[in-house]
Chimera marker file (.cmm) of the C-alpha trace (Angstrom):
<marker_set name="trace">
<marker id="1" x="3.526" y="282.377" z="110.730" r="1" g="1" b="0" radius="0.5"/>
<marker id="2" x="4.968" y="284.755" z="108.369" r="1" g="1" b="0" radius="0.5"/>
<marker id="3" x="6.510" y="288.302" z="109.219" r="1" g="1" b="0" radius="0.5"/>
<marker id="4" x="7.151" y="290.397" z="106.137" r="1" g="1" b="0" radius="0.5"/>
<marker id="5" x="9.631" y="293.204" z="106.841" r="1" g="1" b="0" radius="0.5"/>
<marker id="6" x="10.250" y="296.054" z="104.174" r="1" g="1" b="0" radius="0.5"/>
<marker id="7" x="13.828" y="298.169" z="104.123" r="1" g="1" b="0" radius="0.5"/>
<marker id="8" x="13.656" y="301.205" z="102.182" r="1" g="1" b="0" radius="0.5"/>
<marker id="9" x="16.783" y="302.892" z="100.616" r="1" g="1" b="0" radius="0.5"/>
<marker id="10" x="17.778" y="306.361" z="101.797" r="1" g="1" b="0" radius="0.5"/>
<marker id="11" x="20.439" y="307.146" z="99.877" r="1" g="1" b="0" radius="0.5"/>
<marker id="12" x="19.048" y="308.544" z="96.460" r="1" g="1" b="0" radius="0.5"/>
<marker id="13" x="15.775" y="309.931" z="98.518" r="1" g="1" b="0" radius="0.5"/>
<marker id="14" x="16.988" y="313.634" z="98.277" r="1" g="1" b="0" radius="0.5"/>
<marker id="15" x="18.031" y="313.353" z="94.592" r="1" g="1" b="0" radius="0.5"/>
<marker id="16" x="14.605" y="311.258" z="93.359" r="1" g="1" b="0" radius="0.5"/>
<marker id="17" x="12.618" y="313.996" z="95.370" r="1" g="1" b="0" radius="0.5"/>
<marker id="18" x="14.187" y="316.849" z="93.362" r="1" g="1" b="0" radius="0.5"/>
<marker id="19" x="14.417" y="315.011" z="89.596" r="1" g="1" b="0" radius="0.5"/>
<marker id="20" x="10.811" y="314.169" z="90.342" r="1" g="1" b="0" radius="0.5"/>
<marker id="21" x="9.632" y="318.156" z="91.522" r="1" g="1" b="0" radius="0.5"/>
<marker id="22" x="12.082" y="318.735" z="88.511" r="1" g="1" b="0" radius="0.5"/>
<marker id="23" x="9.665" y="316.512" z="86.295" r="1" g="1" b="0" radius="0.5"/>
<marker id="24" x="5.982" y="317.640" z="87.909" r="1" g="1" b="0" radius="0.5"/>
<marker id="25" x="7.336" y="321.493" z="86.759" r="1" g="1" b="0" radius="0.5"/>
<marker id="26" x="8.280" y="320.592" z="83.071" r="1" g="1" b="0" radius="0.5"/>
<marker id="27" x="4.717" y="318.826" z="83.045" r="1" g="1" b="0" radius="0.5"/>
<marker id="28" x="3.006" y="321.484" z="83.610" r="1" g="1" b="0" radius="0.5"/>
<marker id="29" x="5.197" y="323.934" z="81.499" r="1" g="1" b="0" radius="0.5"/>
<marker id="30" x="4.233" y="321.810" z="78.762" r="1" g="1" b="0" radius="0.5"/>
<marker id="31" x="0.625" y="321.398" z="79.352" r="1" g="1" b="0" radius="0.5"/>
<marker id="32" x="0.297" y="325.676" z="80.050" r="1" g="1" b="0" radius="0.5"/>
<marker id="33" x="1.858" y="326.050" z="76.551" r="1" g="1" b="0" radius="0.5"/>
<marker id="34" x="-0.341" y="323.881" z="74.906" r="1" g="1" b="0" radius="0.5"/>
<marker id="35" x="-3.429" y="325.374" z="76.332" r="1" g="1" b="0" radius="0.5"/>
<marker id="36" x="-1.611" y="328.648" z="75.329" r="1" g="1" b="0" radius="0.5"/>
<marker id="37" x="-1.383" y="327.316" z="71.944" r="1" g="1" b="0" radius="0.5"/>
<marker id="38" x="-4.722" y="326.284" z="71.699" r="1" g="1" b="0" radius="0.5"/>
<marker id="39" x="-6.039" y="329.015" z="72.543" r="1" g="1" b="0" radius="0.5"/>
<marker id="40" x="-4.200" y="331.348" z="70.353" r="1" g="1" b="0" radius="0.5"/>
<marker id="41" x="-5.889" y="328.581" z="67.385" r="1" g="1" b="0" radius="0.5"/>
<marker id="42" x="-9.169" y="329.085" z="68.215" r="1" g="1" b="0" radius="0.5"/>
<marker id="43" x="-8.742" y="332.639" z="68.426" r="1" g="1" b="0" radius="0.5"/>
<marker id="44" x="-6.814" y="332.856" z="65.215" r="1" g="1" b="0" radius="0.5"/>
<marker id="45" x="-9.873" y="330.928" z="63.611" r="1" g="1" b="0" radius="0.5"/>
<marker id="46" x="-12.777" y="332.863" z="64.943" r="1" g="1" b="0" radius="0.5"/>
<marker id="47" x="-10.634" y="335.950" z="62.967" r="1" g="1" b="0" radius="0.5"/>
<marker id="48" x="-10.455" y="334.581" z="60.118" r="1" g="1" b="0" radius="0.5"/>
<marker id="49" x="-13.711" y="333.115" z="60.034" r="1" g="1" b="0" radius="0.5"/>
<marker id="50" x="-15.615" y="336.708" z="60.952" r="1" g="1" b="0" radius="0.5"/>
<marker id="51" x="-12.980" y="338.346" z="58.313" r="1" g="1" b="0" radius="0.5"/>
<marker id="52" x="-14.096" y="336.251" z="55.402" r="1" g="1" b="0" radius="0.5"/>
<marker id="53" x="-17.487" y="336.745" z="56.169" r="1" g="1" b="0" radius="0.5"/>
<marker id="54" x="-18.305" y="333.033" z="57.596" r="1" g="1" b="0" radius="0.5"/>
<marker id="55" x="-16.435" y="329.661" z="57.327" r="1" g="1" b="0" radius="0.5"/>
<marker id="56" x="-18.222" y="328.790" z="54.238" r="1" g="1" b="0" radius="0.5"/>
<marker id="57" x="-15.766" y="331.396" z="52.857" r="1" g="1" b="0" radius="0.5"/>
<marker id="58" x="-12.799" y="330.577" z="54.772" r="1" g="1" b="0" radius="0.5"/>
<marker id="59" x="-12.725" y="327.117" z="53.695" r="1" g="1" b="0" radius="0.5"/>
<marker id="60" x="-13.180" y="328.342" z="49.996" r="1" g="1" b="0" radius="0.5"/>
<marker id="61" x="-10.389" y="331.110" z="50.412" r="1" g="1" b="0" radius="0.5"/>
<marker id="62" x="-8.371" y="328.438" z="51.921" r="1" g="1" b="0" radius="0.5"/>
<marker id="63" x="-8.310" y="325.936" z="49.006" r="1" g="1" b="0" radius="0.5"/>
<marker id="64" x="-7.847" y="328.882" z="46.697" r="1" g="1" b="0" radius="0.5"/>
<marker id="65" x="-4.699" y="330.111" z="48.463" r="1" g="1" b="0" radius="0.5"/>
<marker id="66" x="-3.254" y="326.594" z="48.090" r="1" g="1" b="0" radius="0.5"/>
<marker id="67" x="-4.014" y="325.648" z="44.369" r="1" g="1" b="0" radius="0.5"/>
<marker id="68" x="-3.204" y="329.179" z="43.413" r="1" g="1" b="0" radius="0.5"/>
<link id1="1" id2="2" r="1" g="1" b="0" radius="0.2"/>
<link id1="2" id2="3" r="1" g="1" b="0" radius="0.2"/>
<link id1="3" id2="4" r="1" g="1" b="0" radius="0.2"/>
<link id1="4" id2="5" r="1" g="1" b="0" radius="0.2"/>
<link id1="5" id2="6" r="1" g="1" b="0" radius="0.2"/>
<link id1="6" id2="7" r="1" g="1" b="0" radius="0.2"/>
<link id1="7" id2="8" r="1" g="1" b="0" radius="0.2"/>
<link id1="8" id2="9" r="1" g="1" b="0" radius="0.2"/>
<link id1="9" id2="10" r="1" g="1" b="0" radius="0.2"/>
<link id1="10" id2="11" r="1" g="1" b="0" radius="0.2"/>
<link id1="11" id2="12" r="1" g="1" b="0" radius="0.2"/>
<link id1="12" id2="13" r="1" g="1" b="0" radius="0.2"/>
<link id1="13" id2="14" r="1" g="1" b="0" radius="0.2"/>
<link id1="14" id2="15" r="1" g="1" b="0" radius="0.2"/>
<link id1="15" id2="16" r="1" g="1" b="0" radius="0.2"/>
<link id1="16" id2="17" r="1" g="1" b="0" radius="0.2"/>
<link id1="17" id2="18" r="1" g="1" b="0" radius="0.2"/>
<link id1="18" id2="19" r="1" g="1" b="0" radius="0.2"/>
<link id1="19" id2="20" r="1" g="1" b="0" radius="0.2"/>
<link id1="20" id2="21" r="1" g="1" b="0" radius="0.2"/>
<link id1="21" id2="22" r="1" g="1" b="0" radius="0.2"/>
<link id1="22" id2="23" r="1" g="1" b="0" radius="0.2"/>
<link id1="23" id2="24" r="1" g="1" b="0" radius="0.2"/>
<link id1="24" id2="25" r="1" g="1" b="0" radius="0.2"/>
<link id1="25" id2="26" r="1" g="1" b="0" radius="0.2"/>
<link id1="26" id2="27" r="1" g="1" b="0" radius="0.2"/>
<link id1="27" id2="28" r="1" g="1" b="0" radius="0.2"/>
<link id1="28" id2="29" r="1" g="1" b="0" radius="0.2"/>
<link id1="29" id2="30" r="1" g="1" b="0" radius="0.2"/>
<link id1="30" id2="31" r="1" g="1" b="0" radius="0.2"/>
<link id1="31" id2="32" r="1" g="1" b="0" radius="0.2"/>
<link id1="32" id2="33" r="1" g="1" b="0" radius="0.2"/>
<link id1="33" id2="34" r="1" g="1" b="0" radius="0.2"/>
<link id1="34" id2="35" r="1" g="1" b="0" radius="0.2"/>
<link id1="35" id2="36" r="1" g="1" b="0" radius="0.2"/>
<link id1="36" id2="37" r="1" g="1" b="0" radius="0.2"/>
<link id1="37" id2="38" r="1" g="1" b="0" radius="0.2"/>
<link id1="38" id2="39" r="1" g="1" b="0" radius="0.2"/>
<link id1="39" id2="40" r="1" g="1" b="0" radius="0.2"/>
<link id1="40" id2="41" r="1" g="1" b="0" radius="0.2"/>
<link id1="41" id2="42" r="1" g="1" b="0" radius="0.2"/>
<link id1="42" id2="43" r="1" g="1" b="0" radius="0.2"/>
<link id1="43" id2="44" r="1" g="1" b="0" radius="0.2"/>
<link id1="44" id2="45" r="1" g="1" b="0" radius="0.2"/>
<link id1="45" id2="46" r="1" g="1" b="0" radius="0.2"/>
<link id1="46" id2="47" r="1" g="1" b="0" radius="0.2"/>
<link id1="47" id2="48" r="1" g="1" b="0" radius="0.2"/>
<link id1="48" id2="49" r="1" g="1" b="0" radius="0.2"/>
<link id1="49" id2="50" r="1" g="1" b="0" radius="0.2"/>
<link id1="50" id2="51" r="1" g="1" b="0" radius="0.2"/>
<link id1="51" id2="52" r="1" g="1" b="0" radius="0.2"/>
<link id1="52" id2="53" r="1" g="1" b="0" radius="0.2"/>
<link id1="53" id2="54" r="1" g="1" b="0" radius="0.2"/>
<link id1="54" id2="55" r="1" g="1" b="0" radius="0.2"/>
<link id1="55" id2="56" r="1" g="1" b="0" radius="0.2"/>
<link id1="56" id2="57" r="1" g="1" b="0" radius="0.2"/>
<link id1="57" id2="58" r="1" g="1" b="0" radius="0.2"/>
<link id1="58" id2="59" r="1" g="1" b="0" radius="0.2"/>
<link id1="59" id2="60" r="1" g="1" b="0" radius="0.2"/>
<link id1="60" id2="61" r="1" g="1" b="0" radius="0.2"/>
<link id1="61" id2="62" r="1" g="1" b="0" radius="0.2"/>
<link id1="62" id2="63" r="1" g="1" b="0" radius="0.2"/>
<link id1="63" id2="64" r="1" g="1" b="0" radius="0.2"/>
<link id1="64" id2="65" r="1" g="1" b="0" radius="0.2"/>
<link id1="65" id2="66" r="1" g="1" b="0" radius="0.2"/>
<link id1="66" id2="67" r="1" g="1" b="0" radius="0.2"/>
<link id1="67" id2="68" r="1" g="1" b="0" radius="0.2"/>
</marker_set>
């Protein structure tokens, strides 16, 4: 019969633990600010889209501020 045994290291436990809260915070910093960035987007193209009188005439302003 076989007998598997498993040995864990210790040492680095206390250092992984922290490097990986470390990583699980930055994650989520990253993912707030891109739902804070998205958000600010959709908002920034609902303005321009009720400023110019519907998207029809966004779009149309849009290409007519790039070709000049």
């Amino acid at each position: 019969m076989k007998t598997n045994t498993r040995t864990d290291n210790v040492t680095g436990s206390i250092a992984n633990d922290s490097t990986n809260e470390i990583s699980k915070v930055a994650v989520s910093a990253i993912g707030i600010s891109a739902g804070v960035i998205g958000v600010w987007a959709v908002a920034c193209i609902i303005a321009g889209i009720s400023s110019s009188s519907g998207p029809v005439d966004l779009f149309t302003n849009l290409f007519k501020a790039i070709t000049g």
